[in-house]
Wavefront OBJ file of the C-alpha trace (Angstrom):
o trace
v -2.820 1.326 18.129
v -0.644 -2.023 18.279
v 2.690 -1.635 18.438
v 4.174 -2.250 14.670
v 7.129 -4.030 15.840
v 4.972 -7.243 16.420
v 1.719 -6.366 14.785
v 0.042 -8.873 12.718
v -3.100 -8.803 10.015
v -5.856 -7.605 12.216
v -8.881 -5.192 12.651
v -9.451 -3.357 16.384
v -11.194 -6.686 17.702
v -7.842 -7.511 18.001
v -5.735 -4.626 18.644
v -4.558 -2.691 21.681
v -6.719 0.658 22.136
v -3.765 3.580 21.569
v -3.562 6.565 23.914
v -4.389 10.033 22.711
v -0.753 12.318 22.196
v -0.522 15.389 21.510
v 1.503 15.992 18.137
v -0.187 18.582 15.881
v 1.388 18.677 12.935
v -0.064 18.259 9.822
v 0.559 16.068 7.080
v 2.502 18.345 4.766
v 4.399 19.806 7.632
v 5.371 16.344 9.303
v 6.472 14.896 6.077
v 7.991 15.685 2.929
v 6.039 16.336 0.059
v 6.046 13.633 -2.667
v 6.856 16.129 -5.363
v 10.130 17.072 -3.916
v 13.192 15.656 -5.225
v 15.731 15.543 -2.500
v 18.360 13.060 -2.836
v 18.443 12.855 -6.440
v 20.734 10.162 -7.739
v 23.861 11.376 -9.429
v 24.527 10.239 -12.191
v 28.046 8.535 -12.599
v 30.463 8.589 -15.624
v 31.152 12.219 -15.518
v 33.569 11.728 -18.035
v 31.048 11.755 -21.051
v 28.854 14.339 -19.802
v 30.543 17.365 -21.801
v 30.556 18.494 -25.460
v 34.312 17.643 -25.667
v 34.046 14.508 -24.128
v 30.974 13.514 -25.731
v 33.034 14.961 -29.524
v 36.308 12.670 -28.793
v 33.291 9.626 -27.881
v 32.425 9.848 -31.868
v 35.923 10.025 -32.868
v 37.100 7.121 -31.217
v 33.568 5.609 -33.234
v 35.332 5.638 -36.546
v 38.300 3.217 -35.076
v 35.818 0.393 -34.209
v 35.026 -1.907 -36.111
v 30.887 -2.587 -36.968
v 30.475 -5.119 -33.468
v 33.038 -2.995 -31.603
v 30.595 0.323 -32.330
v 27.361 -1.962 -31.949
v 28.056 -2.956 -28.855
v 29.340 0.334 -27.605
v 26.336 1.817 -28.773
v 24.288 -0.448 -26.864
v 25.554 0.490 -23.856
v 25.074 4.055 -23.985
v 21.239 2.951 -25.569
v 21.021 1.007 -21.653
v 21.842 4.349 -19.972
v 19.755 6.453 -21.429
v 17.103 3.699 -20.836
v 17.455 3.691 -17.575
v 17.139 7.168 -17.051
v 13.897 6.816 -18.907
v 12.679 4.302 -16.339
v 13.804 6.424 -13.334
v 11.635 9.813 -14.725
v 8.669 7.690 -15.621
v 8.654 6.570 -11.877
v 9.572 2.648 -12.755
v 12.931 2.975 -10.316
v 13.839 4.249 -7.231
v 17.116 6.211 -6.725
v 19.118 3.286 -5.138
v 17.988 1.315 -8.490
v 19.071 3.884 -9.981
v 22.254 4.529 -9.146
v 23.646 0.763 -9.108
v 22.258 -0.010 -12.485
v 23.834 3.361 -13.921
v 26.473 2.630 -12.498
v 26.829 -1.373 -13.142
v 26.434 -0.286 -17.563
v 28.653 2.868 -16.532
v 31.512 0.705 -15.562
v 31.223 -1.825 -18.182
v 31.066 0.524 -20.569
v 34.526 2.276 -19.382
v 35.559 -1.500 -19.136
v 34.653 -2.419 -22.649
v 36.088 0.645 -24.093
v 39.559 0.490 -22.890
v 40.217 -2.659 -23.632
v 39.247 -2.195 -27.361
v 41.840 0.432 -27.407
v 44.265 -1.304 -25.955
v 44.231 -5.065 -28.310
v 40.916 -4.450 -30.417
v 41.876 -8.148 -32.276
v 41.468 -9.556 -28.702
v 37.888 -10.851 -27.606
v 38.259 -9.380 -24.019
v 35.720 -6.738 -24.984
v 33.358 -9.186 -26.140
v 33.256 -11.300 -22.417
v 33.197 -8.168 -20.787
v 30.147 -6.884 -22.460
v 28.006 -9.681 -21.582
v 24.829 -9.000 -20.758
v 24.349 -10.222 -16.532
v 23.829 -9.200 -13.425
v 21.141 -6.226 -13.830
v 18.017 -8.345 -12.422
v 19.632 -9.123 -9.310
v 21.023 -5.477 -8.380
v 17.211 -4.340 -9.246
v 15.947 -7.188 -7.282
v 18.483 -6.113 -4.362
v 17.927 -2.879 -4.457
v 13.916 -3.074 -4.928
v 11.354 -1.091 -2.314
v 9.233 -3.358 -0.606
v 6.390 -2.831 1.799
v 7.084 -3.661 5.262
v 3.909 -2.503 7.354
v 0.399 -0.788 6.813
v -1.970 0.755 8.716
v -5.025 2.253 8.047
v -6.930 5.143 10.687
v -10.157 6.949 10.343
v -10.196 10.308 11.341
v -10.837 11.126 15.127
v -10.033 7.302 16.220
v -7.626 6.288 17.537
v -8.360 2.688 17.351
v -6.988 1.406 13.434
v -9.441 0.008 11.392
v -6.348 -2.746 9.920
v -2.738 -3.053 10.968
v 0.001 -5.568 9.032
v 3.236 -6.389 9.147
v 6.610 -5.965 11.197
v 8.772 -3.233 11.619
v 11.834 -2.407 13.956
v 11.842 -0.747 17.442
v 12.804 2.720 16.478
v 10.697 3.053 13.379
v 7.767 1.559 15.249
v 7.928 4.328 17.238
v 8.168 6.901 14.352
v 4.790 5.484 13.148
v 3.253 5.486 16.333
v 3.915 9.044 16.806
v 2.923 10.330 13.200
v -0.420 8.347 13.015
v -1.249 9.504 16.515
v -0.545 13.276 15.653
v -2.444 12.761 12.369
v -6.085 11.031 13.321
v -6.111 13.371 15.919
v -6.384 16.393 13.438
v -10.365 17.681 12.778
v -8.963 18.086 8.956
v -6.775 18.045 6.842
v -5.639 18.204 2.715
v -6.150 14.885 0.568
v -3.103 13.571 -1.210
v 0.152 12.064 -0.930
v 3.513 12.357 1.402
v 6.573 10.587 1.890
v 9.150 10.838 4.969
v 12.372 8.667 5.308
v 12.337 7.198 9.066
v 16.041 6.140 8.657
v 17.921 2.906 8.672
v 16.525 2.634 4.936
v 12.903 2.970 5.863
v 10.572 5.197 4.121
v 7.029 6.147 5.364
v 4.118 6.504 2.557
v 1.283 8.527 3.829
v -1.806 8.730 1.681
v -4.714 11.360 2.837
v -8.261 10.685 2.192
v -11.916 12.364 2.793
v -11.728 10.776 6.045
v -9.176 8.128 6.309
v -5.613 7.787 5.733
v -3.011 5.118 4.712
v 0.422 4.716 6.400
v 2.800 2.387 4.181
v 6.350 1.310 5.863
v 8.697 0.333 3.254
v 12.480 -0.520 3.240
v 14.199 1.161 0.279
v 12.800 4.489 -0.601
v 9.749 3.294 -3.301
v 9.521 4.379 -6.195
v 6.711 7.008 -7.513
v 4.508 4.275 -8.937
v 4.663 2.537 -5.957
v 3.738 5.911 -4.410
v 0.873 6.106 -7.383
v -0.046 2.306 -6.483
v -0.604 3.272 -2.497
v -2.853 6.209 -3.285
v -5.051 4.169 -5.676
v -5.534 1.669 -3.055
v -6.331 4.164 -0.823
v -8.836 5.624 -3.277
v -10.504 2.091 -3.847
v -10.607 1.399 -0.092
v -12.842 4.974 0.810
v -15.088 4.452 -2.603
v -15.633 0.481 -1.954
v -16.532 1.905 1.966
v -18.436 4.222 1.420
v -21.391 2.887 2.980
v -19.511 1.598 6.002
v -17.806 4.338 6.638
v -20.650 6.774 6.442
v -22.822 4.679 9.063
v -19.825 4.054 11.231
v -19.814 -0.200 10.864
v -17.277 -2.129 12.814
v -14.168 -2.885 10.504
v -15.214 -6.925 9.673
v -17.479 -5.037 7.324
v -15.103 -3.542 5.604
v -12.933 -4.371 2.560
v -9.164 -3.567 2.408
v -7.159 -3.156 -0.486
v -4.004 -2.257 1.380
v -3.843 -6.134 1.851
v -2.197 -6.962 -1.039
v 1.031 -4.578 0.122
v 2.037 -7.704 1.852
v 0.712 -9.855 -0.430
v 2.720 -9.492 -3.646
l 1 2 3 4 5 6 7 8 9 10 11 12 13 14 15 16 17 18 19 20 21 22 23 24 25 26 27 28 29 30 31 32 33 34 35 36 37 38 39 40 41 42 43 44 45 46 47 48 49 50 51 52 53 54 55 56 57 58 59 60 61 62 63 64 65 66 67 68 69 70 71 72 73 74 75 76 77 78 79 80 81 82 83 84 85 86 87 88 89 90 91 92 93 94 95 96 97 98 99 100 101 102 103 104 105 106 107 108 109 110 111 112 113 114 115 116 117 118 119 120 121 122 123 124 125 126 127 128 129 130 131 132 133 134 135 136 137 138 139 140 141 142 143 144 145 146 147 148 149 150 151 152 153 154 155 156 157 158 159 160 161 162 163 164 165 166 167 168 169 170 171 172 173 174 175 176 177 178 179 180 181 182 183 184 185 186 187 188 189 190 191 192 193 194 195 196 197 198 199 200 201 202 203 204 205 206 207 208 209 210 211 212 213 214 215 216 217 218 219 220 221 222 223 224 225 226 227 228 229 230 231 232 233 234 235 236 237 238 239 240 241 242 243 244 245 246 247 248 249 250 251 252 253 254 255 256 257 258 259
């Protein structure tokens, strides 16, 4: 297997044979299960999270006039939005937790200074809508190497993409340890590798899928990976069954890098 750290789009014609090693661990073992919520982002603005505080929130209401409370209201409408998107798997945690805490802060913002002159337009400038697409932009997961093995060689049938030294070697090591296994169980894994690198590792009949990414993705990009993975064994089927050379393959895992 080529070394990730310079690899480009190519099949084995062009790749460096790898040398057997002699990791064992399995998929589930090596890497953390994707249902497993560690690192769960916490949510910020404490301060309205209890019955009292959440009671004196409605009181205040009645001193606002109708834009003061429509606008306040909107805010709190954007957080619970965004925890919306996060459980239906449209963020990641580190979108997460700069967005909640971007309409969080505004809101505080907005807030005080209707109590404290609410003839002034402060409020109003301070409520302006701004800012959100580039922290989710910022703090976006995007692809940053593939590689796709078939079970028992060693040799990847495609390899894309850059990645640094030390998480090169992190790859290296976990694809090596896994093609070498005689089987294992179909689904879907995810391990951070560190410096804000996250490994996707999708488990076939008889190939698997290792996706490098930089910001921990999100679960439909983990639900997008495993579909591609899905199309790639059922569109090479035949190939794969009659052991063709890669160049007669089709891979969906292109378009990782491509979008």
């Amino acid at each position: 297997m080529e070394n990730p750290t310079s690899a480009n789009d190519h099949t084995p014609d062009d790749a460096a044979h790898g040398t057997s090693a002699h990791g064992t661990s399995a998929p589930g073992e090596a890497m953390q299960d994707t249902d497993s919520q560690d690192g769960d982002p916490q949510h910020l603005g404490d301060q309205y999270t209890n019955d009292q505080d959440a009671s004196e929130l409605e009181k205040d209401d009645r001193d606002y006039d109708t834009g003061q409370r429509g606008v306040i209201s909107w805010l709190r409408e954007r957080l619970k939005m965004l925890s919306d998107e996060y459980a239906e798997g449209n963020l990641n945690a580190a979108q997460f937790n700069a967005l909640y805490r971007h309409y969080s802060e505004k809101r505080i913002l907005v807030e005080k200074l209707i109590q404290r002159d609410p003839d002034s337009t402060a409020w109003q400038t301070a409520a302006q809508p701004g800012f959100t697409s580039n922290l989710r932009d910022r703090f976006e997961s995007r692809p940053r190497y593939y590689v796709v093995f078939k079970r028992g060689t060693p040799q990847p049938l495609i390899a894309a993409g850059k990645l640094p030294e030390e998480v090169a070697r992190q790859v290296l090591k976990f694809a090596r340890a896994i093609w070498r296994l005689p089987s294992w169980k179909q689904g879907l894994a995810r391990k951070s590798l560190g410096d804000g690198y996250w490994m996707l590792l999708v488990t076939g009949a008889n190939t698997f899928t290792m996706a490098i990414y930089f910001m921990e993705p999100s679960a439909n990009q983990g639900n997008e990976l495993r579909d591609m993975h899905a199309d790639f064994e059922r569109a090479n089927e035949g190939p794969l069954t009659r052991n063709m050379p890669p160049e007669r393959f089709v891979f969906p895992q292109r378009a990782l890098l491509e979008q």
